[in-house]
MINU-866982 format. One record per atom (N, C-alpha, C): residue number from 1; atom name; chain; y, x, z. Coordinates in Angstrom, 3 decimals, padded with zeros to 6 digits. Atoms other than C-alpha are relative to their C-alpha. Last residue first. Layout:
! MINU-866982
     k    a   c          y          x          z
   NUM   CA   A          Y          X          Z
...
END
This chain:
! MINU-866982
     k    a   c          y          x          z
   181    N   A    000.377    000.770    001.214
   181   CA   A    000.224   -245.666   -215.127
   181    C   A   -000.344    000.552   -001.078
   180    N   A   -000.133   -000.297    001.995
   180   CA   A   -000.068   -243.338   -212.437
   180    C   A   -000.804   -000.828   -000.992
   179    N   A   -001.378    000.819   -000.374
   179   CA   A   -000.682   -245.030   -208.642
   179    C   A    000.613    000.166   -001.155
   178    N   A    000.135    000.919    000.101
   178   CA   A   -004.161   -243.437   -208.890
   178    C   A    000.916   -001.013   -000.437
   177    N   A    000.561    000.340    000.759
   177   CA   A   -003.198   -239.966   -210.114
   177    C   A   -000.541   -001.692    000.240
   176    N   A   -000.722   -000.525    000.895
   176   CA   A   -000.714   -239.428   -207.403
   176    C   A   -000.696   -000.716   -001.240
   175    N   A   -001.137    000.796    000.909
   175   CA   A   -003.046   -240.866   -205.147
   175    C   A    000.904   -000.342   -000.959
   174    N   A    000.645    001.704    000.375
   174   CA   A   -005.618   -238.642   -205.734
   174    C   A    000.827   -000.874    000.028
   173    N   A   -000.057    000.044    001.731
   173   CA   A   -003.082   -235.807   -205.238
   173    C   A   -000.610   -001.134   -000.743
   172    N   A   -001.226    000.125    000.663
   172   CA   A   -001.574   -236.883   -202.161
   172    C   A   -000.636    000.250   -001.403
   171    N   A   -000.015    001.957    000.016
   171   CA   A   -005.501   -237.707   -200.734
   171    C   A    001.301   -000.064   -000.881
   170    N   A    001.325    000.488    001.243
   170   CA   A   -006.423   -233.574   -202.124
   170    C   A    000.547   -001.555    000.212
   169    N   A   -000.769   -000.717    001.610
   169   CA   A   -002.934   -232.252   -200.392
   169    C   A   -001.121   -000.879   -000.422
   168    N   A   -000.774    001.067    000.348
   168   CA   A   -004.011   -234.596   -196.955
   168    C   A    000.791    000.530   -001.065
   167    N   A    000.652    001.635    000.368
   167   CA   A   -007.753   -233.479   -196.755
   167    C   A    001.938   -000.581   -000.341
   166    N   A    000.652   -000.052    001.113
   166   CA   A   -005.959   -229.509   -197.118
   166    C   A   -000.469   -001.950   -000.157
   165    N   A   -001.396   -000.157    000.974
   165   CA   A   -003.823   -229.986   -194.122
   165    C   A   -000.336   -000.261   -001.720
   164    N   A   -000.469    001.027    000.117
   164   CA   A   -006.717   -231.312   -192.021
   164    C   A    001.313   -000.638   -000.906
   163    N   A    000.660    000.950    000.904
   163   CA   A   -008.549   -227.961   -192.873
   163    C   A    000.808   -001.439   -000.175
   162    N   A    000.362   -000.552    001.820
   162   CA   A   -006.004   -225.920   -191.948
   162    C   A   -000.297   -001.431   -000.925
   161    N   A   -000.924    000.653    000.389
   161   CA   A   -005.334   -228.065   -188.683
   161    C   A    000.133    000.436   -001.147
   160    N   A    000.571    001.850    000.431
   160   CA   A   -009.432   -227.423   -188.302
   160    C   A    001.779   -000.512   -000.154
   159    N   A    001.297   -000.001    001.122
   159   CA   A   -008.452   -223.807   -188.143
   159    C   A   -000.062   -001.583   -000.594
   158    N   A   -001.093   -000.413    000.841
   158   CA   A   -005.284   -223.747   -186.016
   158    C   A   -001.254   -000.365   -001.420
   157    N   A   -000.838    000.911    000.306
   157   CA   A   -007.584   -225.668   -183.487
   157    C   A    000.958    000.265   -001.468
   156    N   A    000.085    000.719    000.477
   156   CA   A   -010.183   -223.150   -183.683
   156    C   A    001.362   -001.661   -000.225
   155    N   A    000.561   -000.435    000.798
   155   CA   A   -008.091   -220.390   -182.804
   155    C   A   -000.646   -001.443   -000.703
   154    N   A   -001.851    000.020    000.666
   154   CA   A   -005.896   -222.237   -180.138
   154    C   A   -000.934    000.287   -001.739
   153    N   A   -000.155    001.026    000.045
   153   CA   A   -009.993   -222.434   -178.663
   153    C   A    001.552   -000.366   -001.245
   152    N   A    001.652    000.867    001.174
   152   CA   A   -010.949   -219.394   -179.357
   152    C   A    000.657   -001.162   -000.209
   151    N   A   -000.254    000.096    001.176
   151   CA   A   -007.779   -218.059   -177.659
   151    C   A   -000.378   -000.437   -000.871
   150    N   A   -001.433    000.571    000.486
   150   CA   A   -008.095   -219.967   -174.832
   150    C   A    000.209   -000.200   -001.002
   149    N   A    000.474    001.732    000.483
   149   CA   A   -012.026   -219.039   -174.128
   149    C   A    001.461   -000.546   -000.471
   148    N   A    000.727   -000.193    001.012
   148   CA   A   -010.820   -215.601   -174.353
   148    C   A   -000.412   -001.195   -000.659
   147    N   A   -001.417   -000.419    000.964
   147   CA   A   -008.061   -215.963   -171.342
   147    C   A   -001.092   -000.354   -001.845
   146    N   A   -001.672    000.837    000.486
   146   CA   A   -010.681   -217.627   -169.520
   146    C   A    000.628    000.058   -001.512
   145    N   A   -001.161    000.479   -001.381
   145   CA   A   -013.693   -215.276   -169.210
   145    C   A    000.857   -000.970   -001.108
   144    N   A   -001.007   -001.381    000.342
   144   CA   A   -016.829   -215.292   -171.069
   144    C   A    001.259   -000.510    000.853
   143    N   A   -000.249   -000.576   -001.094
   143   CA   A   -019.706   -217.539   -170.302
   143    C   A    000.597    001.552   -000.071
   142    N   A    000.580   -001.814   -000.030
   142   CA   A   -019.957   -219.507   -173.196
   142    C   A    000.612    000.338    001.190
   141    N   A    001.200   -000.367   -000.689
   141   CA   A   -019.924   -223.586   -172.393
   141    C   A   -000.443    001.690   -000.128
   140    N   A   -000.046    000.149   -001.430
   140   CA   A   -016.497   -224.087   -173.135
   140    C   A   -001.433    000.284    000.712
   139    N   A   -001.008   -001.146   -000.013
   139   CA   A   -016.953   -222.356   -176.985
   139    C   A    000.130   -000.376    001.883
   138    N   A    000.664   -001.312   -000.378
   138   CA   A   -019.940   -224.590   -177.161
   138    C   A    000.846    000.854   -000.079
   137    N   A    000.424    000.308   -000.894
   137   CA   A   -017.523   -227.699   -176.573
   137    C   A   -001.617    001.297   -000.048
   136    N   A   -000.526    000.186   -001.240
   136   CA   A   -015.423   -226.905   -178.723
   136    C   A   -000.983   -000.086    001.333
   135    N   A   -000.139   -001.810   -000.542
   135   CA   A   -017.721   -225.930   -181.414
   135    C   A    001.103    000.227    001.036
   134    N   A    001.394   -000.695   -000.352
   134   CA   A   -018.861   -229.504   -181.564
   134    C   A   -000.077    001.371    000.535
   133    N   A    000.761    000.388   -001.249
   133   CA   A   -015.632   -231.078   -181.007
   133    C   A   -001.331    000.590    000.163
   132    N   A   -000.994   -000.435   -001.476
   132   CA   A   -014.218   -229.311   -183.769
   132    C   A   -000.454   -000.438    001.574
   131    N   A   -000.470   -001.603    000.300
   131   CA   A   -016.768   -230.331   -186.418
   131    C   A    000.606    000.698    001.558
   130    N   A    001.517   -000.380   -000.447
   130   CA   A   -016.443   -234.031   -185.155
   130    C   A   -000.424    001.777    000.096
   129    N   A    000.090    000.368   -001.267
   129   CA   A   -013.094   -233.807   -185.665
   129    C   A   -001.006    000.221    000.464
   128    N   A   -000.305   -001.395    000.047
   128   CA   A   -013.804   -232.272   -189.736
   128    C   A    000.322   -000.163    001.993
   127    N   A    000.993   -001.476   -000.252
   127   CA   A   -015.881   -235.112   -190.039
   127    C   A    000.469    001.337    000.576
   126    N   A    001.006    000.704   -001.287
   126   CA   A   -013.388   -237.785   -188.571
   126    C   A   -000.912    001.291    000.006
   125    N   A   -000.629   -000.088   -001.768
   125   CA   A   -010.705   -236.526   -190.820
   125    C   A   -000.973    000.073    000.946
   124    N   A    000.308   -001.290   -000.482
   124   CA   A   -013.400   -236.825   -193.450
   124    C   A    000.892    000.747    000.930
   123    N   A    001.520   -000.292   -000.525
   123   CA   A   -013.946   -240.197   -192.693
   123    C   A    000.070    001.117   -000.340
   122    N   A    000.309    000.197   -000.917
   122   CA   A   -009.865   -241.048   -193.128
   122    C   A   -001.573    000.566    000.606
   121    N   A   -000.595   -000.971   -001.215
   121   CA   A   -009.571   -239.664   -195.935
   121    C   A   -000.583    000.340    001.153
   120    N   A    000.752   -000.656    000.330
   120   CA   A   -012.104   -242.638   -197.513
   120    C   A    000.598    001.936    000.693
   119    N   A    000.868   -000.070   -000.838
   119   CA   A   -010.450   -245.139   -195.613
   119    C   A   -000.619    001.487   -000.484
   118    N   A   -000.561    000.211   -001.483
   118   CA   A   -007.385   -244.054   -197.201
   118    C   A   -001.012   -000.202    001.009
   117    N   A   -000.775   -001.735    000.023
   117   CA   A   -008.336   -243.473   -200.884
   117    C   A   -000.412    000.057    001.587
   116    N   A    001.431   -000.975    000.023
   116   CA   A   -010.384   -247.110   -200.369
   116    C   A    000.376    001.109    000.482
   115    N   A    000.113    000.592   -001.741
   115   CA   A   -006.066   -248.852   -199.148
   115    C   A   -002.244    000.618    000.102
   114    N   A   -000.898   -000.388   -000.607
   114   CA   A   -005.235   -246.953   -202.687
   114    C   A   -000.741    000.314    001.483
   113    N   A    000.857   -001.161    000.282
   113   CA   A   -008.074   -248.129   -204.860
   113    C   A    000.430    000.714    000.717
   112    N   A    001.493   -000.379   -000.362
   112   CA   A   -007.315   -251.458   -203.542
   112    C   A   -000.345    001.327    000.100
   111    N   A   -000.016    000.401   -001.854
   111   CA   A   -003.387   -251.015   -204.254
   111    C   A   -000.954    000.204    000.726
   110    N   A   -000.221   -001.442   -000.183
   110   CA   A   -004.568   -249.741   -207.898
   110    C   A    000.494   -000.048    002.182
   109    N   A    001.018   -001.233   -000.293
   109   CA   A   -006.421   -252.610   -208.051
   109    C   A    000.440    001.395   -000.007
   108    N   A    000.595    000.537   -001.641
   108   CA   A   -003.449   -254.899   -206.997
   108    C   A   -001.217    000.944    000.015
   107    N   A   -000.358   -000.640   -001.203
   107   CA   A   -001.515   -252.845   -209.485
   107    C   A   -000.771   -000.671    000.823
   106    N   A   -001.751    001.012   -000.433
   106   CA   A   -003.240   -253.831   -212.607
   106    C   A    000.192    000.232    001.363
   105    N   A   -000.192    000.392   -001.514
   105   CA   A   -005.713   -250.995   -213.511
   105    C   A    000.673   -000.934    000.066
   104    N   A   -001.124   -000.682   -001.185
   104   CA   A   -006.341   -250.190   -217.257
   104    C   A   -000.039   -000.944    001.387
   103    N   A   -001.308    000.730   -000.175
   103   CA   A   -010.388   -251.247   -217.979
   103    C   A    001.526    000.189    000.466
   102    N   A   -000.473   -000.471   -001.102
   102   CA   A   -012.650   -248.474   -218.446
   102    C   A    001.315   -000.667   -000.289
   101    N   A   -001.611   -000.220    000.164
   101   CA   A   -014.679   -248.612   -221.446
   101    C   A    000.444   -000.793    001.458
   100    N   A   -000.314    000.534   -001.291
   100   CA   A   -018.727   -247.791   -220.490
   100    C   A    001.442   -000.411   -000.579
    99    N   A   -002.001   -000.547   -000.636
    99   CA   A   -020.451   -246.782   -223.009
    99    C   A   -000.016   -000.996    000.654
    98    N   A   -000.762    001.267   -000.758
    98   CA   A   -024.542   -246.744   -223.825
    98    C   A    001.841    000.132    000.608
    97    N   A   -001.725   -000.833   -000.535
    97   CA   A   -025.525   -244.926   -226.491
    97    C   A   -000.315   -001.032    000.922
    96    N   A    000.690   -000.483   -001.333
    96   CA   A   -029.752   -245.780   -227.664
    96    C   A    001.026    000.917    000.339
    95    N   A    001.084   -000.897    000.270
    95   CA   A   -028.622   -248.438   -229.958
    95    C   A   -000.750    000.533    001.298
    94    N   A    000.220   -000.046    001.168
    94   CA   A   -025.331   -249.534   -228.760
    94    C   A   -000.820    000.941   -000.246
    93    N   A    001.019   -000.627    000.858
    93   CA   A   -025.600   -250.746   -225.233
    93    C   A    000.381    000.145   -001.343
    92    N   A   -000.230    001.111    001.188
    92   CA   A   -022.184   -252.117   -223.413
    92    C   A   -001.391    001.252   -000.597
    91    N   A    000.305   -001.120    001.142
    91   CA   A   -021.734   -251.055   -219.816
    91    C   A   -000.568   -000.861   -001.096
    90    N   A    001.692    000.410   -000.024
    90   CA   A   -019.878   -253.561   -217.510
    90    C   A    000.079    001.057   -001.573
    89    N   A    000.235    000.171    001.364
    89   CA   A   -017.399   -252.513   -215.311
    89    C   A   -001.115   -000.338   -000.696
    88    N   A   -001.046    000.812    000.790
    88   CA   A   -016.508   -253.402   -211.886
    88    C   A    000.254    000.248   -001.250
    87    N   A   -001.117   -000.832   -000.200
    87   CA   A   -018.351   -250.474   -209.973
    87    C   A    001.087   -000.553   -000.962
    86    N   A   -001.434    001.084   -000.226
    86   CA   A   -021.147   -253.048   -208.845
    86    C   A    001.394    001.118   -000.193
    85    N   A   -001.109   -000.692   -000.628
    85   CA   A   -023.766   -250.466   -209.054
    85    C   A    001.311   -000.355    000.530
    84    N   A    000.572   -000.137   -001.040
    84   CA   A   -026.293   -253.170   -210.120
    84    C   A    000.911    000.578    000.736
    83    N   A   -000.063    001.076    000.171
    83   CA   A   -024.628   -253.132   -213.544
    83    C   A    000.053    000.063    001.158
    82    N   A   -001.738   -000.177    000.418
    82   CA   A   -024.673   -249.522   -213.896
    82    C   A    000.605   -000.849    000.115
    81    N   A   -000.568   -000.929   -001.230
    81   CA   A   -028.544   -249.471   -212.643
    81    C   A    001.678    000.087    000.053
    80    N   A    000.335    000.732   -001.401
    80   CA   A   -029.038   -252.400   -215.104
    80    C   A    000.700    000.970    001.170
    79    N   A   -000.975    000.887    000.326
    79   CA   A   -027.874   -250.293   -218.260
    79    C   A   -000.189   -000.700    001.801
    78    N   A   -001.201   -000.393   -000.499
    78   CA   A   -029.778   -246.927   -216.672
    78    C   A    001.301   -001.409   -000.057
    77    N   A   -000.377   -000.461   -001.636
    77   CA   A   -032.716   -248.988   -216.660
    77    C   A    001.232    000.434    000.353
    76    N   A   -000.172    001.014    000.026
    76   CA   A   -032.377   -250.376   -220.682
    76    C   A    000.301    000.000    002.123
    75    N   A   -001.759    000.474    000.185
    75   CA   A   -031.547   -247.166   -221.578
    75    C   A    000.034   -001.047    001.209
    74    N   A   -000.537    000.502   -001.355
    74   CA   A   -034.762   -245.684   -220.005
    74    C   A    001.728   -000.406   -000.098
    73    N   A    000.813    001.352   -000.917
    73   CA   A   -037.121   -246.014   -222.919
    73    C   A    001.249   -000.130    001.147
    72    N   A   -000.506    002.000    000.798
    72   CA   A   -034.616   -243.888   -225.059
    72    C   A   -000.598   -000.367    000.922
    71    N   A    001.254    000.717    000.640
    71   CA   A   -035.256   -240.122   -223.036
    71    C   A    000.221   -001.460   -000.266
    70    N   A    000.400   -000.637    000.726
    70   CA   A   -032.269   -238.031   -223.009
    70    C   A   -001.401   -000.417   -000.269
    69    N   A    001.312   -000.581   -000.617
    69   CA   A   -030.202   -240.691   -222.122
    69    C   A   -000.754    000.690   -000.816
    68    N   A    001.124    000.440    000.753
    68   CA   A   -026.666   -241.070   -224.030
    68    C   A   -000.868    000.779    001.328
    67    N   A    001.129   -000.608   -000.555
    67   CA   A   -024.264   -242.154   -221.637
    67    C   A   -000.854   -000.228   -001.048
    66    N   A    000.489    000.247    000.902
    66   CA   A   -020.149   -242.462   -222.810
    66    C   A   -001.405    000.882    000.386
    65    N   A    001.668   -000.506   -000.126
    65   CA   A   -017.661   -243.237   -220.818
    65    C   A   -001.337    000.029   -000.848
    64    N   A    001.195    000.559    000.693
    64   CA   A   -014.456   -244.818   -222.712
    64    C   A   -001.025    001.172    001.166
    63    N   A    000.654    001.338   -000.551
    63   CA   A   -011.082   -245.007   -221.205
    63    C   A   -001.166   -000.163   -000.951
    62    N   A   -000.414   -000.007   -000.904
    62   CA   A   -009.215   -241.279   -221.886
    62    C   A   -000.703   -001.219    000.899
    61    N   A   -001.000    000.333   -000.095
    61   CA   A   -011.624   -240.826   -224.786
    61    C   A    000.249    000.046    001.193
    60    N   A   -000.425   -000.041    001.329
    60   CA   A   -014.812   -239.526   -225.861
    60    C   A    001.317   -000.177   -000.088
    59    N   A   -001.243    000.921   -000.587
    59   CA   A   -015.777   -238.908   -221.898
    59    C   A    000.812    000.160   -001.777
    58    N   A   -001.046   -000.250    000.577
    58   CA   A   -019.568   -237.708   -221.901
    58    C   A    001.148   -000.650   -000.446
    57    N   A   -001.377    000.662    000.011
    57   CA   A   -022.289   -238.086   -219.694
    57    C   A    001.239    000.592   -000.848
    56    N   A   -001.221   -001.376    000.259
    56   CA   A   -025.555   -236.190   -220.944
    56    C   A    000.692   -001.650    000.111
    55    N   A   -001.024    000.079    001.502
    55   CA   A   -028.605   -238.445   -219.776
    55    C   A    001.048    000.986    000.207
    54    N   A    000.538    000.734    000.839
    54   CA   A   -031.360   -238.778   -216.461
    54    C   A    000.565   -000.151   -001.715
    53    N   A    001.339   -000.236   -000.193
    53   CA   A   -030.844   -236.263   -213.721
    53    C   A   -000.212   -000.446   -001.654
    52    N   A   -000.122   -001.264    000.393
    52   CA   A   -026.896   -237.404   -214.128
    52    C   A   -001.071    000.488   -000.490
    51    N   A   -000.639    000.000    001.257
    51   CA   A   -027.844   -240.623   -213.527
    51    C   A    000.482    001.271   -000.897
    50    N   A   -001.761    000.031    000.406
    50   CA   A   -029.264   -240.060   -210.496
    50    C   A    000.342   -000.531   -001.561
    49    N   A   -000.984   -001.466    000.338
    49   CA   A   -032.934   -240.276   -209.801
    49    C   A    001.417   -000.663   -000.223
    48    N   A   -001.578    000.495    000.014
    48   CA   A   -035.110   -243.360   -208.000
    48    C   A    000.628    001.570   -000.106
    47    N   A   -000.396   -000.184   -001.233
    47   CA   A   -038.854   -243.668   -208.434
    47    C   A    001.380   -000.197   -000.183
    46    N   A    000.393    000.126   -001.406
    46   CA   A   -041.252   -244.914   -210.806
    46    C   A    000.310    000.256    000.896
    45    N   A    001.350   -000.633   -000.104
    45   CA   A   -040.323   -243.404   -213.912
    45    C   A   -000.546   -000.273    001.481
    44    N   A    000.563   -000.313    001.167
    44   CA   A   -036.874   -244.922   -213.822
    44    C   A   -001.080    001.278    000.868
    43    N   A    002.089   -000.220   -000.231
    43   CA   A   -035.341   -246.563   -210.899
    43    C   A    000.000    000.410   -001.868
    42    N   A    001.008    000.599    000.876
    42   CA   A   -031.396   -245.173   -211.223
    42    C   A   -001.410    000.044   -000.050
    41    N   A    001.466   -000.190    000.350
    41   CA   A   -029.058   -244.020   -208.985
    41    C   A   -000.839   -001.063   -000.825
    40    N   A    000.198    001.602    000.223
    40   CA   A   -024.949   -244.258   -209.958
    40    C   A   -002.162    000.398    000.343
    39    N   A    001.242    000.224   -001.201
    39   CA   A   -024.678   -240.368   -208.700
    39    C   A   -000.088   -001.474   -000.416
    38    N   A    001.301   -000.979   -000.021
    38   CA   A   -022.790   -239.400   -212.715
    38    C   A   -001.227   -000.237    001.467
    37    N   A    001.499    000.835    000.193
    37   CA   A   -021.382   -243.164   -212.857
    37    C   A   -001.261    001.623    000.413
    36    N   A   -000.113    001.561   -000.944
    36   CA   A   -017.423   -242.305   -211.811
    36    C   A   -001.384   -000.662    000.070
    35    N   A    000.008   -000.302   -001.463
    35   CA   A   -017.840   -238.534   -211.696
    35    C   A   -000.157   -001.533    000.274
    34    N   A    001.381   -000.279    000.113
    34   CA   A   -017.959   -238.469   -215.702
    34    C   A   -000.531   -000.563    001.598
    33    N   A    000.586   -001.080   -000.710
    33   CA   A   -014.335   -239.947   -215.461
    33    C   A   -001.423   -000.124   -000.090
    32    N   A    001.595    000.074   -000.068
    32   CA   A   -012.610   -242.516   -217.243
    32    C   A   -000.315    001.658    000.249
    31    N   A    000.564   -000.713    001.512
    31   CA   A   -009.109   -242.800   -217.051
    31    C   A   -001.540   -000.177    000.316
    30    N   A   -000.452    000.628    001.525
    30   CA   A   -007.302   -245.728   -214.926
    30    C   A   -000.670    000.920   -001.190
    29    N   A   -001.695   -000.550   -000.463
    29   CA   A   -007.881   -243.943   -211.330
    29    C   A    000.756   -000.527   -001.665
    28    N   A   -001.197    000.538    001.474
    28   CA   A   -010.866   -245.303   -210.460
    28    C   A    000.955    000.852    000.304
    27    N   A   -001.015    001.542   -000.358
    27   CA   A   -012.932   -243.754   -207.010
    27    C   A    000.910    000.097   -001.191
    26    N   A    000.884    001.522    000.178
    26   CA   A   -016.036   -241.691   -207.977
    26    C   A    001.067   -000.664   -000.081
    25    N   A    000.512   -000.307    001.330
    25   CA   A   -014.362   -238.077   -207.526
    25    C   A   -000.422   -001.391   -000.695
    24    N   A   -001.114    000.561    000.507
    24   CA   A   -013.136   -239.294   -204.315
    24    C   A    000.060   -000.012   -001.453
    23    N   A   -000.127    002.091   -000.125
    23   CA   A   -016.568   -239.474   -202.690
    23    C   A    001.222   -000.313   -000.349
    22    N   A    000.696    000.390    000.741
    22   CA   A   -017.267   -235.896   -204.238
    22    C   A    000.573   -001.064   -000.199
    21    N   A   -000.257    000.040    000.693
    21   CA   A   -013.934   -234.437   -202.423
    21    C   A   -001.217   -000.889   -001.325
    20    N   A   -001.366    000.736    000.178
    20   CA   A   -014.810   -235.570   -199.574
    20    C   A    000.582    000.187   -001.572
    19    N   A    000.670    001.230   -000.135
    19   CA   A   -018.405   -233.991   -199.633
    19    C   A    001.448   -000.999   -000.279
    18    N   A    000.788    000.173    001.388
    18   CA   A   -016.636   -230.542   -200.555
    18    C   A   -000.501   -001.568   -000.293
    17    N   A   -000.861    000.452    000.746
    17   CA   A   -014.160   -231.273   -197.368
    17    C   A   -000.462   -000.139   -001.560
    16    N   A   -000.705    000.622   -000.325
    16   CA   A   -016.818   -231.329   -195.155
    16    C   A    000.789   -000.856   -001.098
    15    N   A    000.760    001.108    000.323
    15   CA   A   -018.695   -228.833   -196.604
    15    C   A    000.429   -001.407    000.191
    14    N   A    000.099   -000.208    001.567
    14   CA   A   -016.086   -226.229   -196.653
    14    C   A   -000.636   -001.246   -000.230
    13    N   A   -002.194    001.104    000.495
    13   CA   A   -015.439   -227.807   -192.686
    13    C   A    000.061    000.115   -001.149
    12    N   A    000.032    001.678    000.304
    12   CA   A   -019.461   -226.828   -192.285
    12    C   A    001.748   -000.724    000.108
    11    N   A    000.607    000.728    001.005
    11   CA   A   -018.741   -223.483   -193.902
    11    C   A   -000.300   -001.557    000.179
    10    N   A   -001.378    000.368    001.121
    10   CA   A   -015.710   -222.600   -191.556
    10    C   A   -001.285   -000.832   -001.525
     9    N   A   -000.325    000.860    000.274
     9   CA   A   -018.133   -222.762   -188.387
     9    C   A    000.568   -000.938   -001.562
     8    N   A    001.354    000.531    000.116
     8   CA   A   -019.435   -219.515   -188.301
     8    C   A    000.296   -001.614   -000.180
     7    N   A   -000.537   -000.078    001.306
     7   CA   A   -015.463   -218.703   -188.248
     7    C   A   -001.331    000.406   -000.589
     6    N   A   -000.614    001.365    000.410
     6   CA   A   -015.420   -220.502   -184.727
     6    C   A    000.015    000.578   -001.699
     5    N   A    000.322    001.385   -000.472
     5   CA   A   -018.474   -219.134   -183.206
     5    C   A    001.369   -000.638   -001.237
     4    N   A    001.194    000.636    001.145
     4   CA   A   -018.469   -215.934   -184.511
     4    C   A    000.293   -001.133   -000.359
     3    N   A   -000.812    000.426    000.782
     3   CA   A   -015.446   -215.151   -181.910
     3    C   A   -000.648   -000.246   -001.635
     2    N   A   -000.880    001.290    000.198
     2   CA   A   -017.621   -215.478   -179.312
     2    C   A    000.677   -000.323   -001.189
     1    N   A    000.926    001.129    000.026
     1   CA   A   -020.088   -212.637   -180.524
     1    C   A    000.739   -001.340    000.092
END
């Protein structure tokens, strides 16, 4: 039963690091990515969907995005919503396409995108802490002996230094690709 506890856990550190990996998915890196507008939300039909929800994203080139919607009326929304998004490009309507081209970087925005990377680490560090502190502290509250509570504990620690190993291969690789001309 104790030893549930810490590898009952391992899905919210999967999740953790799944969510981390979304919010890096988004951040520039000089090519154009589906990932960089697919959650951009958008009012259409009276409420607020994704972008994704709403058109086929597709990447024609290394610096072009390219959103057709699958219903025309809502170009003119998704254009605004992309605008609105403040993600430092501006989308260009033709017809009922809309692209995106994807300016190269000059190092101070790759610096930026860098010193983001970093906060952005950083908060799933925090999650996967949090994490650990939670099942820490119901691993001290079971009423099993000592020695058991130890191992749990060494146990989860080795665990969440897993995970913490993994957030800093995925930030080396993002960088990698950011810092590439």
């Amino acid at each position: 039963m104790p030893d549930d506890i810490v590898s009952g856990k391992s899905s919210d550190f999967n999740r953790a690091i799944e969510h981390l990996k979304t919010e890096l998915a988004s951040l520039r890196t000089g090519r154009a990515s589906s990932a960089m507008v697919e959650n951009v939300s958008v009012e259409a039909y009276g409420g607020r969907t994704t972008l994704v929800g709403l058109a086929s994203i597709t990447i024609p080139d290394a610096h072009t995005v390219q959103i057709e919607p699958w219903d025309k009326s809502v170009v003119k929304d998704i254009e605004h919503a992309i605008i609105e998004a403040n993600l430092g490009f501006n989308p260009v309507v033709a017809g009922t396409v809309i692209r995106i081209i994807i300016p190269p970087m000059t190092e101070e925005s790759r610096l930026k995108m860098k010193k983001l990377l970093g906060e952005r680490l950083e908060h799933g560090r925090i999650a996967i802490r949090q994490i650990r502190e939670e099942v820490r502290s119901q691993i001290k509250a079971q009423d099993i002996p000592e020695d058991d509570k130890y191992r749990l504990l060494e146990d989860l620690d080795r665990v969440a230094a897993q995970f913490n190993d993994r957030i800093k291969e995925i930030g080396e690789e993002k960088e990698k690709e950011i810092m590439t001309i």
